[in-house]
N, C-alpha and C positions, 0 to 999 in steps of 0.2 A: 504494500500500500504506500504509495506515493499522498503525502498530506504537502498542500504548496502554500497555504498561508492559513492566516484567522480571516476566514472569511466575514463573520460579523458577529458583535455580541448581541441578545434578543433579550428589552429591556421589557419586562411586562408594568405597563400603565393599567389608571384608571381613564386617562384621556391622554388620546394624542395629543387634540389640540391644546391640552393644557401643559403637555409636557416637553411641546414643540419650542413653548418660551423657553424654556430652559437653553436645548439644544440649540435650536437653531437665533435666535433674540441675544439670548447670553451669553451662550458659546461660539456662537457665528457661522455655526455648519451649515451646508445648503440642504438644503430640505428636497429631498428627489420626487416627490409622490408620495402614495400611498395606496394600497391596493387590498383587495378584501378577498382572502381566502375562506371562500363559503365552505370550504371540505372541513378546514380546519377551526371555524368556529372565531376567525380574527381577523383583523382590519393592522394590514402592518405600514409604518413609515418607515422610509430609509433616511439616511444621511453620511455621505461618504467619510471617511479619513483617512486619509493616504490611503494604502490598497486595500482599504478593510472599508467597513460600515458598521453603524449602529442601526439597530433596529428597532424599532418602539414596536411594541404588542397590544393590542387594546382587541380585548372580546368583545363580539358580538351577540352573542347570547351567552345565558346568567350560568349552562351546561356545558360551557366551554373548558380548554383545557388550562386557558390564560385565566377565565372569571376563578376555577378555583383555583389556580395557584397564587392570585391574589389573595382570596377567600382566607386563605393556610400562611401565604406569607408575606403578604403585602408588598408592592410595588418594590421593585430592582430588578438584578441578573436572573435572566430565567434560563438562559443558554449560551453558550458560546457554541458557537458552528467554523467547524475546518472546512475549508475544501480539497476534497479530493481530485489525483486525475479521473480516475475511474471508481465509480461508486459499488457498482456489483462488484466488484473484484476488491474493494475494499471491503464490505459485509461479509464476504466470503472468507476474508482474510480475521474479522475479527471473530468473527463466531468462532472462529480453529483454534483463536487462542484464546476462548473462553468467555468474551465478553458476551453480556445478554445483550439482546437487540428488543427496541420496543417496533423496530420495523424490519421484515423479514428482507421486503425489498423496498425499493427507492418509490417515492409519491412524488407528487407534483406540488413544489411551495412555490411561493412569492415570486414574481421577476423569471418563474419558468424555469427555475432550478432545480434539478431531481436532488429530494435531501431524503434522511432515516435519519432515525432517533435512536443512541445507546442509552441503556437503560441506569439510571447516578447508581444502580443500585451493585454496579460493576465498575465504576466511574468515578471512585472516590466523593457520591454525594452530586455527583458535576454535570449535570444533562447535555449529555455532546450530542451535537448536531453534525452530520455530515452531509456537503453538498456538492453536487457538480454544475456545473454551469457552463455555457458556450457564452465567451469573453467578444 
């Protein structure tokens, strides 16, 4: 498994737009969009830095996976995501050496990226994200 950067950390909110002052008013990051993954239950913002990005998270519905991880732990780091060159051949590669996977194979996130989710419970605590993307 070839890992080529941090792809992005995934910040779960109560509100973008309230958390966009922060980032983008305070901080001065450009604000890319926002885009609403109905699979997953969330409405994501990007904002680039250097080769990476931040990700704001805000649920869409109250059964979402972002509403209870608020719910439990209140607003911050809900992910950091690598990106991979090859994502199957990554899963492939973690499973053999024992990590649990909460996705067998790759789904469709944000911005058209095939990502899976390893499970913190293999992960030191640490919800990784894995993602491939065409640059």
């Amino acid at each position: 498994m070839k890992v080529l950067k941090i792809d992005h950390l995934g910040i779960a909110v109560h509100s973008i737009e309230e958390a966009k002052k922060l980032f983008q008013d305070t901080l001065g990051l450009k604000f890319e969009g926002s885009e609403t993954v109905a699979e997953q239950k969330v409405t994501t913002a990007f904002f680039p830095v250097g080769d990476s990005e931040v990700e704001l998270l805000e649920s869409t519905a109250s059964d979402g996976p972002i509403a209870k991880y608020l719910e439990k732990r209140g607003e911050g780091i809900q992910h950091i995501a690598f990106r991979v060159e090859n994502i199957e051949e990554a899963l492939t590669e973690l499973k053999e050496k024992g990590i649990k996977l909460i996705d067998e194979k790759p789904r469709l996130g944000a911005g058209g990226a095939k990502i899976a989710f390893l499970h913190p419970k293999s992960t030191h605590g640490v919800l990784i994200e894995i993602s491939e993307r065409e640059d």
